[in-house]
C-alpha positions in Angstrom: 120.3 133.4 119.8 121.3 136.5 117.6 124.7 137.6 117.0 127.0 138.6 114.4 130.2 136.7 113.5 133.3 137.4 111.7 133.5 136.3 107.9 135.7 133.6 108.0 136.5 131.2 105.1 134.8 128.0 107.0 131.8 130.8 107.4 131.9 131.8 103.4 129.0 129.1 102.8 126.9 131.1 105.0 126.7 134.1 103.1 123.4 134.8 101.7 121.0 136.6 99.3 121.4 137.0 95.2 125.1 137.8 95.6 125.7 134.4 97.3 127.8 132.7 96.3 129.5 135.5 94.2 133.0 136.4 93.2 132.2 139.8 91.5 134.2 141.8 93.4 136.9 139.5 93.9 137.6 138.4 89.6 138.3 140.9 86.8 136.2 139.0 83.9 137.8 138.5 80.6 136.4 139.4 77.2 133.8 140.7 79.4 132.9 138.2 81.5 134.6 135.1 83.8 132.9 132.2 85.0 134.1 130.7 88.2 134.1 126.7 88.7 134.8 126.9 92.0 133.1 130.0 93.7 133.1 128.9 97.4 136.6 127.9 97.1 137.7 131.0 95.9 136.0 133.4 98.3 137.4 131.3 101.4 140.8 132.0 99.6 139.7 135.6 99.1 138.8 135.8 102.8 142.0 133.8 104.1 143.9 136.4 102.6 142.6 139.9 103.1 142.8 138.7 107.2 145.8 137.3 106.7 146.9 140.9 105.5 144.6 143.0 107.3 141.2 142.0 109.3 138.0 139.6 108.7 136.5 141.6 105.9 132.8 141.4 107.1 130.0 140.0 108.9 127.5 137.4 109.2 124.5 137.9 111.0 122.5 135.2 112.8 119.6 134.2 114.0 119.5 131.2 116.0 122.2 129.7 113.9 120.6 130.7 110.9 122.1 133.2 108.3 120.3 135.9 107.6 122.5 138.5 106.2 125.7 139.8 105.5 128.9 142.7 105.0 131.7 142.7 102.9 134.7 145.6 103.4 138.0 145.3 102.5 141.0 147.5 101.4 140.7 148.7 98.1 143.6 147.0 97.2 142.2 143.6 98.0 139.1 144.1 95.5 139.9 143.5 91.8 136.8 144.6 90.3 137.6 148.3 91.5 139.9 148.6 88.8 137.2 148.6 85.7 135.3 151.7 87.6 135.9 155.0 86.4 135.9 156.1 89.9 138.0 153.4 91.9 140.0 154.6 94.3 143.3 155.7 93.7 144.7 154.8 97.1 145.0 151.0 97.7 144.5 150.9 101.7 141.2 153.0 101.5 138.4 150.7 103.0 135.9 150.0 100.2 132.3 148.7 101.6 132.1 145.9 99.2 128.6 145.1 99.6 125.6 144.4 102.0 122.9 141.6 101.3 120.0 139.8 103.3 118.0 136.8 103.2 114.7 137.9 104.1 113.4 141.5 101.8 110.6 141.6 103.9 113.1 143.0 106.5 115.9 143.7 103.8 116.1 148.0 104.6 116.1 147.6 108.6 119.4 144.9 108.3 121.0 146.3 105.5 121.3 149.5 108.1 122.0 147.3 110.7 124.8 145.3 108.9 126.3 148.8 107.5 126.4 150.3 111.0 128.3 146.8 111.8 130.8 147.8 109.0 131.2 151.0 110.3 132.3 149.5 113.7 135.4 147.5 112.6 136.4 150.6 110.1 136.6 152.2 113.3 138.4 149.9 114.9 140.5 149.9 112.0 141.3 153.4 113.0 140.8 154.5 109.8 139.1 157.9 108.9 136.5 157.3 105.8 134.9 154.3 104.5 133.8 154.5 100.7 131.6 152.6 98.4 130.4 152.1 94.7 127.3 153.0 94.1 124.9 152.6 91.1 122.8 155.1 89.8 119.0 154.0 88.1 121.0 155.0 84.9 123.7 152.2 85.3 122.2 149.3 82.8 122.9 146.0 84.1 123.8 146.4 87.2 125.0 143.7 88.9 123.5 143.0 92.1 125.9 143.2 94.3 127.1 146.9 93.2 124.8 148.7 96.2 122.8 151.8 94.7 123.5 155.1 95.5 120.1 156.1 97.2 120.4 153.3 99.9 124.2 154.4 100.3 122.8 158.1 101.3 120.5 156.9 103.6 122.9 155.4 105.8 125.0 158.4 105.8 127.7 158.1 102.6 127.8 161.0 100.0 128.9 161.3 96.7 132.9 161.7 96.7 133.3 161.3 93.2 130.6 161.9 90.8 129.7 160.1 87.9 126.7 159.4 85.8 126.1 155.9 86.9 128.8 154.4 89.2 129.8 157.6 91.4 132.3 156.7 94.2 130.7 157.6 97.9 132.1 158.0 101.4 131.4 158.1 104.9 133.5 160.5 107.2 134.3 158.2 110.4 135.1 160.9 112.0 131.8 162.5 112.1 129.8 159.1 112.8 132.4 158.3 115.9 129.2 158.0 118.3 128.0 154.8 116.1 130.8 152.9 117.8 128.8 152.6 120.7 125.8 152.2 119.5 126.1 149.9 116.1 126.2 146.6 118.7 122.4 148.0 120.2 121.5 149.1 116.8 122.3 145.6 115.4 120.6 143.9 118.1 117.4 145.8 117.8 117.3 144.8 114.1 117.9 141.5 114.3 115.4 140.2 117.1 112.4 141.6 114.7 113.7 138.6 112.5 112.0 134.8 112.8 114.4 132.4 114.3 113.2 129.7 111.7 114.4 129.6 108.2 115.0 127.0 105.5 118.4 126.4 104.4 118.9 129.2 101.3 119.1 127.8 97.9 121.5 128.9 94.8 120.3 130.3 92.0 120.5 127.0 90.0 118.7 125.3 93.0 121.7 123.5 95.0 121.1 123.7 98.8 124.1 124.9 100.6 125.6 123.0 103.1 126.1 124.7 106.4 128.2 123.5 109.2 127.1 122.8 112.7 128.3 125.0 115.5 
């Protein structure tokens, strides 16, 4: 079975890839950097909240109740790292593309489309008009991984908004990609049954094997 499900805080230890579990986007650091004891907890918090205020802010994709990827989007005024980028958004209900990661980078570029076009689906149904993103530039030193770069941004249709030399704000006209609506479900689909159904249980960094729930 392949399907994508909303990102739900019982659903946050299912998030996958380098950026998982990660609370970059979610923590302004201090002196530079913050360490979080707790990360889990406080992305199903982060997660509880934004749909308490708004929507599910992203997707999980499966395969055969495995993980294999995943989207982050929220409001911009739900994403507290926005404010140490020059280019952040000045409005706080513009729809920020937090960021996009996979298990499997042998079939990282075909998901990572996939998921986006997923993203794009429940901005439209949001009913709003644009959806933007961060992006880094090859010039941005120590990038963290879950800032998306630029060149994969342009591929799946954002352009630069707001220039800068490494962390230029880009965006998506919804209004021009309306047809995607339609098609993002096939789209997904078509990417997702390439995958293998069997996978072993993704590790942390540091080599502790997540627990995931049975559905």
């Amino acid at each position: 079975m392949r399907e994508l499900r909303p990102l739900t805080p019982d659903r946050v230890p299912d998030l996958v890839g380098a950026c998982a579990p990660c609370t970059f986007w979610q923590t302004v650091p201090r002196n530079g950097h913050r360490e979080t004891a707790d990360p889990q907890g406080l992305l199903a918090e982060w997660v509880a909240q934004v749909t308490s205020e708004w929507a599910p802010p992203g997707r999980i994709a499966y395969v055969d109740e495995h993980p294999m990827g995943h989207v982050i989007l929220a409001p911009a005024g739900q994403v507290s790292r926005l404010a140490t980028f020059p280019t952040a958004p000045g409005d706080p209900s513009t729809l920020i593309l937090v960021t996009v990661c996979t298990a499997d980078a042998r079939h990282d570029g075909r998901l990572r489309k996939a998921l986006v076009q997923a993203a794009v689906k429940d901005a439209l149904r949001a009913r709003v008009r644009s959806l933007e993103a961060i992006g880094a530039r090859p010039l941005a030193v120590g990038r963290h991984t879950c800032v998306l770069e630029v060149g994969f941004l342009e591929r799946v249709g954002f352009h630069v908004e707001r220039d800068h030399l490494t962390y230029p704000r880009l965006r998506m006209d919804l209004r021009s990609v309306v047809t995607l609506k339609d098609e993002a479900t096939e789209r997904i689909a078509r990417a997702l049954v390439r995958l293998p159904g069997a996978r072993h249980v993704p590790t942390h960094p540091g080599g502790a094997t997540r627990a995931r729930s049975t559905r």
